[in-house]
C-alpha positions as a printed NumPy array, in Angstrom:
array([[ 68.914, 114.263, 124.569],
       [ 66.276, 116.195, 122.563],
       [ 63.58 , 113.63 , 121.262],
       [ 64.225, 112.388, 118.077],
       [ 62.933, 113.592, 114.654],
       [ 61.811, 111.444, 111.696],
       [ 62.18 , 113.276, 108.977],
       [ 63.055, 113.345, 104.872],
       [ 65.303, 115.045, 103.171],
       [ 62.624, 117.846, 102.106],
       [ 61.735, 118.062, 106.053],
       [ 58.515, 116.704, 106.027],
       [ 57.57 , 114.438, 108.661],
       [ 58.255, 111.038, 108.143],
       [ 55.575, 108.257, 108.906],
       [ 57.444, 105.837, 111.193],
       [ 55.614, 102.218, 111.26 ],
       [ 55.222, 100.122, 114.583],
       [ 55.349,  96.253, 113.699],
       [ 53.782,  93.829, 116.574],
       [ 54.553,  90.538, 117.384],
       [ 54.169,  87.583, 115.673],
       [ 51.412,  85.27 , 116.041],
       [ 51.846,  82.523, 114.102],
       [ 47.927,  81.697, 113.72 ],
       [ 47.297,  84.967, 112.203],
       [ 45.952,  84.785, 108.525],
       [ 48.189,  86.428, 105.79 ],
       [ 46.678,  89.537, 104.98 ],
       [ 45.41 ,  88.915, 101.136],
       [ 45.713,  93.121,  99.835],
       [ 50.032,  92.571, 101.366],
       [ 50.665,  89.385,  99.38 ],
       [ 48.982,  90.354,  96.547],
       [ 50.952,  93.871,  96.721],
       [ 53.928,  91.821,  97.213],
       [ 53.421,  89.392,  93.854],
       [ 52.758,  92.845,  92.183],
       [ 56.376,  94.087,  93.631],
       [ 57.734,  90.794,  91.665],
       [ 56.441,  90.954,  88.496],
       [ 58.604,  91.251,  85.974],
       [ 57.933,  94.486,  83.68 ],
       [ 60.097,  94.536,  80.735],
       [ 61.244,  97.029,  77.739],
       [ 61.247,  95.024,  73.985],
       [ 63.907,  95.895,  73.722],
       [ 66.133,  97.207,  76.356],
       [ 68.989,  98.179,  73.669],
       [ 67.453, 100.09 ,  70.838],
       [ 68.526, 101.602,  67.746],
       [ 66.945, 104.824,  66.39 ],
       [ 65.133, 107.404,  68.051],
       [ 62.053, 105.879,  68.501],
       [ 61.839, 104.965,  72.204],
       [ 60.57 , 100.738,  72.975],
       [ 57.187,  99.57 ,  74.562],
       [ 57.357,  98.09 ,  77.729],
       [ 54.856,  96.139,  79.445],
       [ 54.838,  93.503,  82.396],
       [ 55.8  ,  89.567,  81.209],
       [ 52.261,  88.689,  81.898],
       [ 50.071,  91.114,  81.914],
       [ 46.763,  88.626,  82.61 ],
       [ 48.75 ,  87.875,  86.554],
       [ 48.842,  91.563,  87.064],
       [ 45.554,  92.262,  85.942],
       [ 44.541,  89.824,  88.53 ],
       [ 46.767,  91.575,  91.562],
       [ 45.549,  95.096,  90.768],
       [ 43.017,  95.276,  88.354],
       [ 42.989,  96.779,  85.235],
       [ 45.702,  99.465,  84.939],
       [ 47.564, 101.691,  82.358],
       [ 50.828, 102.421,  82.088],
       [ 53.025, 105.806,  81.198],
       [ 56.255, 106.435,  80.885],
       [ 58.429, 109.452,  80.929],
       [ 61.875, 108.907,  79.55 ],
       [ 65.068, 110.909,  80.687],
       [ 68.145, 111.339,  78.553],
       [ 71.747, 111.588,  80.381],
       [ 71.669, 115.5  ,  81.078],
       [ 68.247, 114.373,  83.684],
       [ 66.118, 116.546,  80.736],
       [ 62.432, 115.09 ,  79.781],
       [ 62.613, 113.493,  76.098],
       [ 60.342, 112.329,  73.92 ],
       [ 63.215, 110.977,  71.409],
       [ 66.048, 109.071,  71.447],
       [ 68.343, 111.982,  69.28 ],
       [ 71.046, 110.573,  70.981],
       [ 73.616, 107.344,  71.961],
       [ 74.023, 106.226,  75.02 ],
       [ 72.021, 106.21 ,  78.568],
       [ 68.406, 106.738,  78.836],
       [ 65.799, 106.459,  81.876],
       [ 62.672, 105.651,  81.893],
       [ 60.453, 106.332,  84.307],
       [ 57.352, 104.324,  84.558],
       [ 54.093, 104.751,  86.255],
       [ 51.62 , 101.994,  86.745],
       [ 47.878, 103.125,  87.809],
       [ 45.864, 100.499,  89.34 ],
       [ 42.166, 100.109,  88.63 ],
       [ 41.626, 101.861,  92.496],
       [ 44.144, 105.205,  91.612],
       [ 47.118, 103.811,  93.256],
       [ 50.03 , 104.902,  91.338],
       [ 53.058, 102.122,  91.298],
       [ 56.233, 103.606,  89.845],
       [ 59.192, 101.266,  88.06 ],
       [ 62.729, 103.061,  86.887],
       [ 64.879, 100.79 ,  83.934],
       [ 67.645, 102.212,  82.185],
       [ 67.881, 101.915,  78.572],
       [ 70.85 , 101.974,  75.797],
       [ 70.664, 103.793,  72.529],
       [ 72.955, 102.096,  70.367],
       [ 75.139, 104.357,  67.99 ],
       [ 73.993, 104.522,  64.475],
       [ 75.962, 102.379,  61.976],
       [ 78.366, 103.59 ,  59.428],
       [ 76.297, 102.791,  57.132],
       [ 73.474, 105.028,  58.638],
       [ 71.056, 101.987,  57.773],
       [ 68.918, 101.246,  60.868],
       [ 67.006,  97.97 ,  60.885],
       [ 64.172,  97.356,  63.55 ],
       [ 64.966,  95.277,  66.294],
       [ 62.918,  91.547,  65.91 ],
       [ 62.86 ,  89.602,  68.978],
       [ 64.534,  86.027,  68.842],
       [ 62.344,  83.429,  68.428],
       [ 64.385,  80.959,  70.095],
       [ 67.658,  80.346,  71.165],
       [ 69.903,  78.369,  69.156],
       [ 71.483,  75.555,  70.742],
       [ 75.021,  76.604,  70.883],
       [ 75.886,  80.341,  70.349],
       [ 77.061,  81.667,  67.077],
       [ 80.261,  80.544,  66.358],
       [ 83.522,  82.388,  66.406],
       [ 84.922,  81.784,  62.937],
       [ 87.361,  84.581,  62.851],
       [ 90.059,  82.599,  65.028],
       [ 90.374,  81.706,  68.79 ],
       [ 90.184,  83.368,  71.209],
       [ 92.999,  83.734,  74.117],
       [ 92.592,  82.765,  77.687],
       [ 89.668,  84.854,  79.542],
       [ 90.518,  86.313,  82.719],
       [ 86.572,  85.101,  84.382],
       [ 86.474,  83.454,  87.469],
       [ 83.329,  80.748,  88.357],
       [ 82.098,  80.675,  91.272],
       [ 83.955,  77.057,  93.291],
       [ 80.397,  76.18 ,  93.759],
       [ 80.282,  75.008,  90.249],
       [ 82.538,  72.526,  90.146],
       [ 84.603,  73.657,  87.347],
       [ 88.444,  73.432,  86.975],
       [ 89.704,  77.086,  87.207],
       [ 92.44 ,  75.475,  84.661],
       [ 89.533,  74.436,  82.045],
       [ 88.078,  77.42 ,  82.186],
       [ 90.909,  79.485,  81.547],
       [ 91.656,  77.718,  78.679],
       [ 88.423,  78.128,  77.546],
       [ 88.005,  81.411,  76.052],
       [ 86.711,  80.767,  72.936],
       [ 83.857,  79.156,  74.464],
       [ 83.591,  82.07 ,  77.004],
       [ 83.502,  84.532,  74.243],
       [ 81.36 ,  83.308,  72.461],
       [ 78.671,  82.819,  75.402],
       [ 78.793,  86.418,  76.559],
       [ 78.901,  88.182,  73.105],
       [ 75.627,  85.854,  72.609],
       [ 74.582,  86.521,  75.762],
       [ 74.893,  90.2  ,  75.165],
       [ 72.982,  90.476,  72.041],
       [ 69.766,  88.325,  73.48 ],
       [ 70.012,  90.505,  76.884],
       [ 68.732,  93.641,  74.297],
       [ 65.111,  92.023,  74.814],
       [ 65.247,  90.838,  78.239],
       [ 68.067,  91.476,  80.915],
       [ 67.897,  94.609,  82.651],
       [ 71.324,  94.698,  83.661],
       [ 72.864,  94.761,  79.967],
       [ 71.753,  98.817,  79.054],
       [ 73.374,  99.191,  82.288],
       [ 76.665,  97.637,  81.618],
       [ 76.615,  99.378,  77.86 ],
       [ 75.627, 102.856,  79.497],
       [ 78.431, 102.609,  82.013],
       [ 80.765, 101.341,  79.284],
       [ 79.746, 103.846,  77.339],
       [ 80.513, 106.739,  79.633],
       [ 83.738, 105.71 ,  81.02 ],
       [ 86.943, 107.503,  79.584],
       [ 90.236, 105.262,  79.3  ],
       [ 92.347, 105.425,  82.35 ],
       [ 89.425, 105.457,  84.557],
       [ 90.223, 102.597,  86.809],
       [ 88.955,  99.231,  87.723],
       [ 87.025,  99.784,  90.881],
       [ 83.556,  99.468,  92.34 ],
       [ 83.35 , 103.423,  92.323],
       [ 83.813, 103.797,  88.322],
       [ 81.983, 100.539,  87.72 ],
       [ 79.227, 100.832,  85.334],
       [ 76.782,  99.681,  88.442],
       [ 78.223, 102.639,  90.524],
       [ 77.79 , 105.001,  87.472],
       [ 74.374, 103.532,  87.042],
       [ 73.285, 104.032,  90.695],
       [ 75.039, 107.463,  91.24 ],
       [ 73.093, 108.925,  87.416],
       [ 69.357, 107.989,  89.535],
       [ 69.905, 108.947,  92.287],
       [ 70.46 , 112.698,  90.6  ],
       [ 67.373, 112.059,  88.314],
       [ 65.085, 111.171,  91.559],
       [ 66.402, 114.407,  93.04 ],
       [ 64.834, 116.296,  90.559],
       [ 61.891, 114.871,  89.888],
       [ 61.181, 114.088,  93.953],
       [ 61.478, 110.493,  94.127],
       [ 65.049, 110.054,  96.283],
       [ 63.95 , 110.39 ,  99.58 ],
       [ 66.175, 109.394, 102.622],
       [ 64.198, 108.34 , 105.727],
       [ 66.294, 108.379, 108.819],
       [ 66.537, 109.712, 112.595],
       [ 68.288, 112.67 , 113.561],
       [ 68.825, 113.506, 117.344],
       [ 70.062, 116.977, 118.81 ],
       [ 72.226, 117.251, 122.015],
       [ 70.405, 118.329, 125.   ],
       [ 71.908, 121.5  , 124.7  ],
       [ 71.417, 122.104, 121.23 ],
       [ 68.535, 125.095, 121.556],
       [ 70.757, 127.205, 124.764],
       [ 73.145, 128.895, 122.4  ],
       [ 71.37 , 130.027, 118.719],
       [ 74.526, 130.658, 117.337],
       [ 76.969, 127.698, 118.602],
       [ 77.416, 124.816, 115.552],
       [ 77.708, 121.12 , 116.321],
       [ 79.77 , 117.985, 115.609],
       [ 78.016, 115.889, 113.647],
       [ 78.531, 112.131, 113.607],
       [ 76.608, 110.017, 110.754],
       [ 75.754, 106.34 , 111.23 ],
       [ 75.115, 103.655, 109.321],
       [ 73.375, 100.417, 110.186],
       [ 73.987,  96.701, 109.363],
       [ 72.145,  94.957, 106.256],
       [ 69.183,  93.572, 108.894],
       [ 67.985,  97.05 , 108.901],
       [ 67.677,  97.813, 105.436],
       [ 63.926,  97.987, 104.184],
       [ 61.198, 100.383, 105.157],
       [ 60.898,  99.845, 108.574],
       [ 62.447, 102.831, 110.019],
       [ 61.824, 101.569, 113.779],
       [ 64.238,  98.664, 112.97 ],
       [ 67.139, 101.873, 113.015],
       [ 65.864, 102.863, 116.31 ],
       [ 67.188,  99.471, 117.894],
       [ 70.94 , 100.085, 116.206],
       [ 74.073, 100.875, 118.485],
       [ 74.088, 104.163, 118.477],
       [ 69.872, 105.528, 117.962],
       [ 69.499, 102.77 , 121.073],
       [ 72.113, 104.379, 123.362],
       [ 70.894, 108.126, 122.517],
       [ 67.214, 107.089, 123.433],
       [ 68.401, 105.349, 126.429],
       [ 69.899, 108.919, 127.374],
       [ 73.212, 109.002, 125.962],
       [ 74.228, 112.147, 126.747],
       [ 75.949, 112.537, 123.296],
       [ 77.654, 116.323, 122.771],
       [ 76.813, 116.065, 118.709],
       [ 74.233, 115.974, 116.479],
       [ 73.134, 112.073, 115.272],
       [ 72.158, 111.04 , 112.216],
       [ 71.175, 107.835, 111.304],
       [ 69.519, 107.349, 108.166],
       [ 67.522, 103.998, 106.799],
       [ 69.308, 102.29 , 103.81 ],
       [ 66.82 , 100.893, 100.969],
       [ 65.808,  97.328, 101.017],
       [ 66.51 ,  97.404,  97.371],
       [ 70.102,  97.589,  97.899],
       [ 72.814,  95.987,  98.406],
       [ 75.661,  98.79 ,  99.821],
       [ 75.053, 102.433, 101.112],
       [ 74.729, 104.864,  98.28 ],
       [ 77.115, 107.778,  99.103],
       [ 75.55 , 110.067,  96.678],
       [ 72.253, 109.676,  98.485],
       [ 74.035, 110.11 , 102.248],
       [ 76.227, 112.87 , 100.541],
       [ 72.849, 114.346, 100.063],
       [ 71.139, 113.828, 103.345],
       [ 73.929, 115.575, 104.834],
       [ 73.7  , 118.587, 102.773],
       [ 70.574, 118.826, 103.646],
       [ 70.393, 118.393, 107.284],
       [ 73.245, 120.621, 107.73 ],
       [ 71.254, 123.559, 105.675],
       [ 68.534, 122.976, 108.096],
       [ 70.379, 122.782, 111.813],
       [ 73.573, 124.295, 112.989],
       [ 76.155, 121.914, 111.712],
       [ 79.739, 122.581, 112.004],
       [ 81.071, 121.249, 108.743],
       [ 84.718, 120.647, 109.53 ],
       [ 83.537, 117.992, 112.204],
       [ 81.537, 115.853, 110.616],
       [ 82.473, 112.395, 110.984],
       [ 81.265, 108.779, 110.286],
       [ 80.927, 105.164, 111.181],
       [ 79.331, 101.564, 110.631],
       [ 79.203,  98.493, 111.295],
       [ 79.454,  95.722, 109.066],
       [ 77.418,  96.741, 106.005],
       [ 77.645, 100.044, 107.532],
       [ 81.394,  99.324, 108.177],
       [ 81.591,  99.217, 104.319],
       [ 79.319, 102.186, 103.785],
       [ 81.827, 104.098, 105.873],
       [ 84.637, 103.323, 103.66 ],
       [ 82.717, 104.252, 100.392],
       [ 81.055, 107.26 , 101.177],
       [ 84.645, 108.669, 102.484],
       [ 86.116, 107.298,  99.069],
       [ 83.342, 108.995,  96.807],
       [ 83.388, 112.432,  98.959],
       [ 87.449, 113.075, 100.665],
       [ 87.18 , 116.363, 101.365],
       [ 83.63 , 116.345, 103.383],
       [ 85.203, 114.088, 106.9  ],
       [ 87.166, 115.288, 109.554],
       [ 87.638, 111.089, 110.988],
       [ 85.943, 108.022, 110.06 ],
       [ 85.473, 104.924, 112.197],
       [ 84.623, 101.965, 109.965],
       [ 83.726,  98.466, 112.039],
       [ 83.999,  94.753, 110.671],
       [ 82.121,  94.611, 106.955],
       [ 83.909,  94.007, 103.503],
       [ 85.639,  96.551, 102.234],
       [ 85.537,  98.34 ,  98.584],
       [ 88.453,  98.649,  96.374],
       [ 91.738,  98.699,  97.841],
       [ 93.35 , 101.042,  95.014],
       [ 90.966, 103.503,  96.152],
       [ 92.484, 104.326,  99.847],
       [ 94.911, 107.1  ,  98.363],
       [ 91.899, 109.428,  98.323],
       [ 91.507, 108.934, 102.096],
       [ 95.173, 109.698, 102.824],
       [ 94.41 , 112.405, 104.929],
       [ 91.353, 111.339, 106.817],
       [ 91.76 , 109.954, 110.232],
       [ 90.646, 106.594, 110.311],
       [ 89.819, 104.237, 113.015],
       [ 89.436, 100.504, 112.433],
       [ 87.16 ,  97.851, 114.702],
       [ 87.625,  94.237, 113.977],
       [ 86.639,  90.854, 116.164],
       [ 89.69 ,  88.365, 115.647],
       [ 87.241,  85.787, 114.913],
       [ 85.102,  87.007, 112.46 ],
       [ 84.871,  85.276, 109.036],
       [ 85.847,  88.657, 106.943],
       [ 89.055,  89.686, 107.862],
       [ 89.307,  91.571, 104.788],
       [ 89.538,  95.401, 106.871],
       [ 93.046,  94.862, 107.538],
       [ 93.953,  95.232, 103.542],
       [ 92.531,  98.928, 103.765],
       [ 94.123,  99.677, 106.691],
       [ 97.538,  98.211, 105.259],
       [ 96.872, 100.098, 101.891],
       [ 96.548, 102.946, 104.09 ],
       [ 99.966, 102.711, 105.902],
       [101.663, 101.988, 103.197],
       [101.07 , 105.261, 101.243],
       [101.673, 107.392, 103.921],
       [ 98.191, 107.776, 105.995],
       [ 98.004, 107.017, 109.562],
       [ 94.758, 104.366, 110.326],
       [ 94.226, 103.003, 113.732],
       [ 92.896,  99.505, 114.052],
       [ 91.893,  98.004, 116.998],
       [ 90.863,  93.817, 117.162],
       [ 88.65 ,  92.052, 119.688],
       [ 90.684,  89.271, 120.608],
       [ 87.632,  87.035, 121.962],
       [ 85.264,  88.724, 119.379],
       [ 83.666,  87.713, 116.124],
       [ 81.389,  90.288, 113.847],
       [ 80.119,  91.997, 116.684],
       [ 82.827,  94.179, 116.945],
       [ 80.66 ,  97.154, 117.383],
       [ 79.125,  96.6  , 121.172],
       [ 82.6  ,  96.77 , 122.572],
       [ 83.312,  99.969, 120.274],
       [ 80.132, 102.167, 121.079],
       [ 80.631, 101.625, 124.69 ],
       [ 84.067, 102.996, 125.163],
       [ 84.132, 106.95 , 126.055],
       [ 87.641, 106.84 , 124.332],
       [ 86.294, 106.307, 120.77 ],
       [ 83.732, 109.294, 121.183],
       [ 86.354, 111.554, 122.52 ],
       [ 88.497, 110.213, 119.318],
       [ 85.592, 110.82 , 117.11 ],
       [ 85.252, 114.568, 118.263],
       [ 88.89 , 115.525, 118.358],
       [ 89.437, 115.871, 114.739],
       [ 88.685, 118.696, 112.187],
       [ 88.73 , 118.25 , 108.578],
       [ 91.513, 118.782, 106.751],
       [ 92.41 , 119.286, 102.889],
       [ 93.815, 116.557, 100.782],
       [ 97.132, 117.523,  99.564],
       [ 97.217, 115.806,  96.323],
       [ 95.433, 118.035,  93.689],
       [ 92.352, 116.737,  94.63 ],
       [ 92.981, 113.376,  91.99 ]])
């Protein structure tokens, strides 16, 4: 195999960093742990939810620890509306980003990105400005227009609360989160992004993970970061040996994605995965590998950001786009699933192994794709089989193959069988045959 590239999606070289051992009577290094309580603190918008044009201030929670961990610094902030243009006023309801760039006292430039709601104006058209609470009130504000029905909310068993109660409870429930939601404005991150999605979702659309308002949220930065340069993807990419004999032959291309211990920065901790591991150990692999490095920051595979990476590595080597395949295993396993789901038409086969699985009601877009399952008969999430029995029972045709003596390492026994390479490479892609819905 040709030596492997690290590279971003521009095609700049990426740095790779070498960790050493661990000695445990080595000092923390001061400048990392004070980089890391930086990382933590909490920088908030007053308020998140807005009314009017006029965009809110943000600033970190306490501003005299910061000071401390960088130095004096200023912030800036360019704000986005939803069409990823550069605004300086809120003309509009709905979703907003801002953008936020922290400069230490040295010149280092930190950046922060929060979404932000504009609420719609009132019927009224009067607009009042937004006063933070002073306190909260003991109970929330009452429901006195009548009681509220049974709330379909499930609590964690943890808890210790009878399911039965809290059915019953939905006054009590409604009243919480409508509370909830209007004290979030000033500090909860996550409500602007619940409104936004809300916001932008048409009726009919479905109640899975790919229209959720987190999805939406996730899917509308990543295509702001592409234009302003921030959504990078490091990852590996390794050519076949025979790659550079024939200029005008195109390649298989098979993309992998690695288990939630490699997510982070490190993007040596990809090298030691199945499949980077047996191509530097001389694999002799007949297609081009990619194997990208997920964020530390989150917590599945972001198909619009692996959509990407494999636009752009197949505008910059000879990729044959009707065999383009991938596979996972176990976050990766789910990752397989969702990138197919969010993009049908760009797989000729996919080979998800072990991992939970995204929304059932979503397989029909993956009729047509070629699927092969892995699963250990012992492993605690058994949950693959509903996707593969979703799958069957609309028509597609999924393989699925279980370990009897195996639990979530179902992956070792996979990548070392010739048969599930020869699989991998056998299929082209083919067109859905459903209108595309």
């Amino acid at each position: 195999m040709a030596q492997p590239e690290s590279t971003d999606e521009s095609g700049a070289p990426e740095p790779v960093r070498v960790t050493g051992g661990y000695d445990r009577f080595q000092l923390p290094d001061a400048d990392e742990e004070r980089l890391k309580a930086f990382q933590a603190a909490e920088l908030h918008f007053a308020p998140y939810v807005f009314p009017g044009t006029r965009f809110p201030d943000c600033d970190f929670e306490q501003p005299s620890l910061v000071e401390g961990l960088i130095g004096r610094y200023t912030i800036r902030t360019t704000f986005y509306d939803v069409d990823y243009q550069p605004v300086t006023s809120a003309e509009r309801a709905g979703r907003y980003g801002a953008v936020v760039e922290i400069e230490a006292a040295d010149g280092r430039i930190f950046k922060r990105f929060r979404t932000l709601f504009r609420r719609p104006d009132p019927p009224d058209g009067r607009i009042f400005k937004p006063v933070r609470p002073l306190g909260r009130a003991s109970y929330p504000e009452p429901v006195w227009y009548g009681r509220k029905g049974p709330f379909p909310v499930e609590f964690p068993p943890a808890l210790g609360i009878d399911p039965e109660v809290v059915r019953e409870q939905g006054t009590t429930l409604f009243e919480y989160i409508r509370g909830r939601l209007r004290d979030g404005f000033w500090d909860d991150p996550w409500t602007p992004i619940l409104l936004a999605g809300l916001y932008e979702t048409p009726p009919g659309s479905g109640d899975t993970f790919r229209n959720s308002a987190w999805a939406r949220d996730r899917r509308w930065w990543f295509g702001l970061k592409q234009r302003i340069g921030e959504a990078r993807t490091p990852h590996l990419l390794y050519l076949p040996r025979d790659y550079d004999q024939d200029p005008e032959q195109r390649w298989p291309l098979v993309l992998f994605l690695h288990g939630s211990g490699e997510c982070g920065d490190d993007l040596e901790r990809v090298r030691q995965s199945p499949l980077p591991k047996r191509t530097e150990e001389s694999q002799p692999f007949p297609f081009i590998l990619v194997a990208p490095l997920c964020p530390g920051d989150e917590w599945f595979w972001p198909p619009a950001m692996l959509n990407a990476l494999l636009d752009d590595v197949t505008a910059r080597y000879r990729v044959d786009p009707d065999r383009v395949s991938v596979t996972g295993l176990s976050m990766g396993g789910r990752g397989t699933w969702d990138v197919a789901i969010e993009y049908p038409d760009r797989f000729a086969a996919i080979a998800p192994i072990c991992g939970s699985i995204p929304a059932v009601e979503d397989v029909s877009r993956i009729r047509h794709v070629p699927v092969w399952a892995f699963l250990g008969a012992n492993d605690y999430d058994q949950s693959i089989r509903q996707m593969v029995e979703a799958l069957q029972a609309i028509g597609g045709n999924p393989q699925l193959t279980v370990y009897p003596e195996a639990g979530h390492d179902a992956w070792t026994l996979t990548y070392a069988d010739p048969a599930f390479y020869e699989w991998l490479l056998s299929h082209r892609r083919t067109p859905r045959h459903d209108g595309g819905k």
